[in-house]
C-alpha positions in Angstrom: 83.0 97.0 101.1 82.8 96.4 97.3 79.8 98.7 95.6 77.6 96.2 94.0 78.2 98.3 90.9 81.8 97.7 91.1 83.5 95.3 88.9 86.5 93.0 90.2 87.6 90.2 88.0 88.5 87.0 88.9 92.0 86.6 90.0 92.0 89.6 91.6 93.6 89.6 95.2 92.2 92.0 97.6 93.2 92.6 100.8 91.3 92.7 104.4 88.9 95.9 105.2 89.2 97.3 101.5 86.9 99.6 99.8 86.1 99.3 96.2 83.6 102.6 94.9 80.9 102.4 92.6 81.7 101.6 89.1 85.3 100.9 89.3 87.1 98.2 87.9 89.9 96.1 89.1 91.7 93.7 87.0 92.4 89.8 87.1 96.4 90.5 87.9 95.9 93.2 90.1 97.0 92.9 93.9 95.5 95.2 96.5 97.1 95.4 100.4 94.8 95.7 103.6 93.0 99.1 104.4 92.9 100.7 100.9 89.9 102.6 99.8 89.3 103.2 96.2 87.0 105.3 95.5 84.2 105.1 92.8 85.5 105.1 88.6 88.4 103.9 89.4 90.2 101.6 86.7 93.4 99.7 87.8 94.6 97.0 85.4 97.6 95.2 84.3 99.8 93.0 86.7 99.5 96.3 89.2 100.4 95.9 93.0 99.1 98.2 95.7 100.2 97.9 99.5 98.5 98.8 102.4 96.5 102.1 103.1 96.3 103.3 99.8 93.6 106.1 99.2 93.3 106.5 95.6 90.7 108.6 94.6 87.8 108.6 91.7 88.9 108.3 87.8 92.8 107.5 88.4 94.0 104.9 86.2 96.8 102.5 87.1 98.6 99.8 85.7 97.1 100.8 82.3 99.6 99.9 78.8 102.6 101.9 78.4 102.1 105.2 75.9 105.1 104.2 74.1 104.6 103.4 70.4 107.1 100.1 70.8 105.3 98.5 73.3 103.4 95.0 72.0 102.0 93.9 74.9 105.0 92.8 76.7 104.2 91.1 80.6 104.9 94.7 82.5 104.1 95.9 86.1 103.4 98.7 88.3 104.6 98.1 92.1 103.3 100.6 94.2 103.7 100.9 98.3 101.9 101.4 101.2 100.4 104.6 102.3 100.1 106.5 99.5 97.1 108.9 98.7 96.5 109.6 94.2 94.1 112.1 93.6 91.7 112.4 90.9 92.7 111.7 87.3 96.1 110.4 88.2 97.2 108.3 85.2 100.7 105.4 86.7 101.1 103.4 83.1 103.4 100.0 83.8 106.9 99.7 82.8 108.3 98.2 79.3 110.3 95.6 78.3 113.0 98.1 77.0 113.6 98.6 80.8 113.1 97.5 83.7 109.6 96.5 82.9 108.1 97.8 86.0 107.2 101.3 87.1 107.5 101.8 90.9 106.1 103.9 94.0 107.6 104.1 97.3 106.0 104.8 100.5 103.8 107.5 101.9 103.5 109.8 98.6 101.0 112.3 97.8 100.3 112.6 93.8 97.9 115.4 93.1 95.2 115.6 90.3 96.0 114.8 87.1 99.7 113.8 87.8 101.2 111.3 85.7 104.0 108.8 85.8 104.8 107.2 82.3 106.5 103.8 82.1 109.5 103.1 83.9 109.7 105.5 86.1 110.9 104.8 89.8 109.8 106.9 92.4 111.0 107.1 95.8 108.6 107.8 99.0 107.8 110.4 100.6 107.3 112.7 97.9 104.7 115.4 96.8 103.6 115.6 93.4 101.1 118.7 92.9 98.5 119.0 90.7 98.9 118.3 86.8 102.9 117.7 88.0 104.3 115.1 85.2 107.1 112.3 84.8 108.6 110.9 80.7 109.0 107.2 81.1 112.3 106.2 82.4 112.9 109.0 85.6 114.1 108.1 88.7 113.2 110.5 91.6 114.7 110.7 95.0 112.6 110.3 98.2 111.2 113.5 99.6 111.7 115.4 96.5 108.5 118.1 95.6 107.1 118.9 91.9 105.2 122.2 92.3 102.3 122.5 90.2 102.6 121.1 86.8 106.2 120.8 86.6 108.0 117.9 85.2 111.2 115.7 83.9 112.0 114.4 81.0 112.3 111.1 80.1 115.6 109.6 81.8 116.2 112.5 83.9 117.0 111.8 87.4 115.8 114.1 90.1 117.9 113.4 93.7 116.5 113.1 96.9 115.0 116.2 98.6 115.1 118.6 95.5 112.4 121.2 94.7 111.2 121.8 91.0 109.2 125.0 90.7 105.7 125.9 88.9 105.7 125.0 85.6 109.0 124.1 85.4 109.9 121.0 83.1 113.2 120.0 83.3 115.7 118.3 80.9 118.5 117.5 82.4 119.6 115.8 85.6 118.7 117.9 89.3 121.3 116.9 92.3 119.8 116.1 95.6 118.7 119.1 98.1 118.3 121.8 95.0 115.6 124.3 94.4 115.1 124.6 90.2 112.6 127.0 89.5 112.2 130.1 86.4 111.5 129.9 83.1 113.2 128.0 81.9 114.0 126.5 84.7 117.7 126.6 86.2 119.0 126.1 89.9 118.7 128.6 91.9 119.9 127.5 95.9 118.8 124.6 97.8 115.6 123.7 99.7 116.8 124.9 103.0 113.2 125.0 104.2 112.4 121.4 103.3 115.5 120.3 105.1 114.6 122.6 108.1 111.1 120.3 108.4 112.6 117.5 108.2 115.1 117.6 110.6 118.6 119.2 109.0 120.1 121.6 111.7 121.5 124.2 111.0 125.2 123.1 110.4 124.1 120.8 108.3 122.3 123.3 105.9 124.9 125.6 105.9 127.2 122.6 104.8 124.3 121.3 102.1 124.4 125.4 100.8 128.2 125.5 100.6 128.5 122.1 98.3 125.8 123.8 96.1 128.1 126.8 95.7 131.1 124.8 95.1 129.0 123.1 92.2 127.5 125.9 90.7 129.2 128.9 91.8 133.0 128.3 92.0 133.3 127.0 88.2 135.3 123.7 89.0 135.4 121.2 86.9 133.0 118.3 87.9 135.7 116.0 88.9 137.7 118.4 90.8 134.6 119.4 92.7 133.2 116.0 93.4 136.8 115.4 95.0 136.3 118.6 97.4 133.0 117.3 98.4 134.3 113.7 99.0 137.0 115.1 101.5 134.4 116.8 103.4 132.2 113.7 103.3 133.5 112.2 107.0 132.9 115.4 108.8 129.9 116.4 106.9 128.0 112.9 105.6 124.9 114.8 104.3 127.3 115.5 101.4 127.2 111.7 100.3 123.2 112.3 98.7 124.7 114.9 96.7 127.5 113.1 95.8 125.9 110.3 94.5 123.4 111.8 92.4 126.2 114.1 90.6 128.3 111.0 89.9 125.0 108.7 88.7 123.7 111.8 86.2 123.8 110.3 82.8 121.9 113.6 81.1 124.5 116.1 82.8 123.2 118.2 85.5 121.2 121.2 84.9 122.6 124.3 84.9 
């Protein structure tokens, strides 16, 4: 299952049924789960982990040094989960020691060509990152959120769970969970009532998501006072707590 082209240094640990392409190169810290398939000029390096059923596809790079000026070669990591699929030219550097040190990947995420996730980033699962879509170190990103088509965050932006970030739009400040950004420049602009719809949100439940989002952006309220309206809505409506939370944790200020 390893092309006889391939190149897999010592140390490496690689899992049951895996499939290493021609010409690819797999480092001596690197960990790879059952059932992967990497395809051929592939480079994954660094103390990198992979879980199971990972499909990641010809010239990615993974694990490779932080692109941060600072970094001196500090013992980072990139954790990555099972069931993910990374396209061609997909660039996932490791972490740095002025964070967390490790850059992470959830579960079951689908990162298109020529995406990249700098250092430090933690990513949820479940996502969708289309092509030439693009993450500054430090971002945190919900799970089932979408990056259209070369859109992106800057560095310690955080992007809640289930939001939408249009075409081209790059971001600067922080997005709550369930909200559509898209224009130029980017601003908010509703909610992603169709993601929610495909995954499950009834109807009551959208119409509640939709309401919050007015209250946020619509009414004028100061931030506190509508954070408090949400919260007393939270028992009868607990789809509220996602948004909650990621308007309380925003440490760039929301978007606006």
């Amino acid at each position: 299952m390893i092309h006889r082209t391939a190149i897999v240094e010592e140390g490496a640990r690689i899992g049951d049924n895996v499939t290493v392409g021609a010409y690819s190169v797999i480092g001596p810290d690197v960990v790879i789960g059952d059932n992967c398939w990497i395809g051929p000029h592939v480079v994954i390096s660094g103390r990198t982990s992979i879980g199971e059923n990972c499909r990641i596809y010809q010239f990615a790079s993974i694990g490779e040094a932080p692109q941060d000026k600072k970094y001196a070669g500090e013992d980072t990591a990139v954790e990555i989960g099972r069931d993910n699929t990374i396209r061609e030219y997909v660039t996932i550097n490791r972490g740095t020691s002025d964070d967390i040190g490790v850059t992470r990947i959830g579960d079951d995420n689908w990162l298109m060509a020529y995406c990249h996730v700098a250092h430090d980033c933690q990513v949820g699962s479940h996502t969708i990152f289309a092509n030439g879509a693009t993450l500054a170190g430090h971002v945190i990103v919900g799970d089932w959120v979408i990056f259209a088509g070369y859109s992106g965050a800057h560095q310690f932006c955080r992007i809640g769970a289930h939001a939408f970030l249009g075409m081209y739009g790059g971001v600067n400040q922080d997005v709550p969970a369930y909200v559509m950004v898209s224009g130029q420049p980017p601003r908010p602009r509703g909610i992603n009532a169709e993601g929610l719809k495909r995954r499950g949100f009834d109807a009551a439940q959208v119409r509640n998501i939709r309401e919050a989002f007015r209250l946020i952006y619509r009414k004028g309220l100061p931030r506190d006072e509508a954070i408090a309206e949400l919260r007393s809505r939270v028992d009868e409506q607990p789809e509220l707590a996602l948004m909650i939370e990621s308007i309380e944790s925003s440490q760039r200020g929301l978007l606006r």
